[in-house]
C-alpha positions in Angstrom: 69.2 113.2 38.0 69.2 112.2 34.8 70.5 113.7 31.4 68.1 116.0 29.2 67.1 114.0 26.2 68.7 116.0 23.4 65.8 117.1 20.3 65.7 116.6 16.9 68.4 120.1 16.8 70.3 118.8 19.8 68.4 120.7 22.3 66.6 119.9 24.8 63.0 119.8 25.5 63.2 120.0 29.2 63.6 123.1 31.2 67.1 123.7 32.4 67.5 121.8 36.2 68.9 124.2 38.8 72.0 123.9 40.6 72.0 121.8 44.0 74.9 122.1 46.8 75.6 119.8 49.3 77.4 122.3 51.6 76.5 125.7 52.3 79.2 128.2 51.9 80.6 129.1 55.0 79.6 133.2 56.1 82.4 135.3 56.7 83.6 135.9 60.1 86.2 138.3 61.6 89.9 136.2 62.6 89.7 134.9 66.3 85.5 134.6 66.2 84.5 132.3 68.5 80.6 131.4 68.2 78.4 132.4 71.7 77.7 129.0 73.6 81.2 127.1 71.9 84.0 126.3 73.9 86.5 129.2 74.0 84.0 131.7 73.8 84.3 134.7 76.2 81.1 135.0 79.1 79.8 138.3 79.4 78.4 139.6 83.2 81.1 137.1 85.2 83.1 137.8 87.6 84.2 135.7 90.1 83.9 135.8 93.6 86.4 135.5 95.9 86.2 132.0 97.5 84.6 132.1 101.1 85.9 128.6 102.6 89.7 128.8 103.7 92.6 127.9 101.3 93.9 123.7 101.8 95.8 123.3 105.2 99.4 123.5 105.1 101.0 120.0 105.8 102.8 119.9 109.1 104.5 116.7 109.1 107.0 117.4 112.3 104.6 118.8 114.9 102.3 115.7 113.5 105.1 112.9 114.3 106.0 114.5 117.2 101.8 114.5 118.6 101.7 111.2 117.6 104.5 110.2 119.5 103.5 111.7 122.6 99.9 109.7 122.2 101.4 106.4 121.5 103.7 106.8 124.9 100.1 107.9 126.4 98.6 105.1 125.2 101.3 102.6 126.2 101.2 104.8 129.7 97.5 104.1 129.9 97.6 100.3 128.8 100.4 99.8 131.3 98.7 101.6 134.5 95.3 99.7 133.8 94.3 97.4 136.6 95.7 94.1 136.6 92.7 92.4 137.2 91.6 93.3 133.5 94.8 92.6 131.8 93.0 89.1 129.3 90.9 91.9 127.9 93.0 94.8 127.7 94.7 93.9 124.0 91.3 95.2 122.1 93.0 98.7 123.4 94.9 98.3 120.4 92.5 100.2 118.6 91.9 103.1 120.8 96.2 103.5 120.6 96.0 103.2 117.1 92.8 106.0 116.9 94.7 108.1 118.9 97.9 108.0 117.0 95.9 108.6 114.0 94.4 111.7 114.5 97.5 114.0 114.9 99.1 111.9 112.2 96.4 112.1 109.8 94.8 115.9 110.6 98.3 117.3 110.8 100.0 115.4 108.6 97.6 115.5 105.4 97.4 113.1 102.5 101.4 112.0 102.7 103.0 108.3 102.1 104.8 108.3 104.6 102.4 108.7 107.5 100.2 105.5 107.5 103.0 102.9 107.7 104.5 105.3 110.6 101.0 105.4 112.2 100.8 101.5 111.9 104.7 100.9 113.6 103.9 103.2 116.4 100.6 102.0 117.1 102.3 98.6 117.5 104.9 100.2 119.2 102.8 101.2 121.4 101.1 98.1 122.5 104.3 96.3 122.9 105.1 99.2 125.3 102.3 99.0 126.9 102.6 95.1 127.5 105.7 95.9 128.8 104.5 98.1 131.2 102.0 95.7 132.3 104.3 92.6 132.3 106.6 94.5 134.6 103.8 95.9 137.2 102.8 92.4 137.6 106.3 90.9 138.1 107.2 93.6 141.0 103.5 92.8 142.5 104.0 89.0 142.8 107.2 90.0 144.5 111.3 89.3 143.5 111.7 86.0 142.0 113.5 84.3 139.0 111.8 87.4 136.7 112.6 90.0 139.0 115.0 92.3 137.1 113.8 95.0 134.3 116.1 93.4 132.0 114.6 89.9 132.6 110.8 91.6 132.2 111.6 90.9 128.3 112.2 87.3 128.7 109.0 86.6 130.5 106.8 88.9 128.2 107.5 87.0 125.5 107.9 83.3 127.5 103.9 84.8 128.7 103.2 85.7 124.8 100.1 84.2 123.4 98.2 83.7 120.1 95.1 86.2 120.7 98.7 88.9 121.6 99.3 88.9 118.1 96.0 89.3 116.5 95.8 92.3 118.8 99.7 93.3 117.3 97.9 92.7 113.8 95.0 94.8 114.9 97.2 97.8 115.7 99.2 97.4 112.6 96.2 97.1 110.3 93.7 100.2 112.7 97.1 102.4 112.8 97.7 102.3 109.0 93.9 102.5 108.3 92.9 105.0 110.6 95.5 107.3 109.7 94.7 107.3 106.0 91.3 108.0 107.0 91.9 110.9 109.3 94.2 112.3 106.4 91.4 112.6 104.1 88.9 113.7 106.3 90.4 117.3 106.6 
């Protein structure tokens, strides 16, 4: 804007310019207003409604240990009583044990730490037992010999160990851990 061009007398010529804000004043409002629609504000005509789906499952870590280690002694059981016939092809069981150690650990159990590494050891617990169990039906079906004794069944497990035996101990350890952090947030 510019200046008014003072007259012969010192006034001005041009009419007087009118006063410009850059900010409006701010209206008057009562302490604690909150304006509709902002953050804060209060909503009129709610009310809630009580929630229809039941409240998060309590986490029952013992009973969920203890499930898990009646299925991995089922699981060795079933491993050890299959036919001996199929015993090349039984180690991709490994996942079935480690599934069904993983549900009771994982439902029961719920999102905790400590259950996945447990669901992996006793998944591969679990085979070993089951190997065991097999090793030993076959030694007392070929009949006493040089393996003969319980004690001894250890000795020729591991002398009849192979390679593709621990990629299926890998598989359980990996399918138990996995499986149960899967079942624990799928409740």
């Amino acid at each position: 804007m510019t200046a008014p061009a003072p007259d012969a007398d010192g006034q001005s010529v041009r009419p007087p310019t009118a006063q410009h804000y850059t900010v409006a004043p701010l209206p008057a409002a009562p302490e604690g207003y909150v304006a509709p629609g902002m953050p804060g504000a209060p909503v009129t005509g709610y009310e809630p409604v009580a929630p229809t789906h039941r409240a998060a499952p309590r986490r029952r870590t013992a009973p969920a240990i203890a499930l898990a280690l009646l299925a991995a002694l089922l699981g060795a059981l079933a491993y050890g009583c299959a036919p001996l016939r199929a015993a090349d092809s039984l180690g991709w069981l490994a996942i079935a044990q480690a599934g069904l150690i993983a549900l009771p650990l994982g439902r029961l159990g719920g999102p905790s730490r400590l259950l996945p590494p447990l669901g992996a050891l006793l998944a591969a617990a679990a085979l070993l037992l089951g190997q065991l169990t097999q090793h030993l039906r076959q030694v007392r079906a070929d009949g006493p010999g040089p393996d003969g004794l319980p004690h001894d069944a250890l000795a020729g497990w591991r002398a009849d160990l192979r390679p593709l035996d621990l990629a299926f101990y890998a598989i359980a350890l990996i399918g138990g851990y996995l499986l149960t952090r899967r079942a624990a947030t799928r409740t």
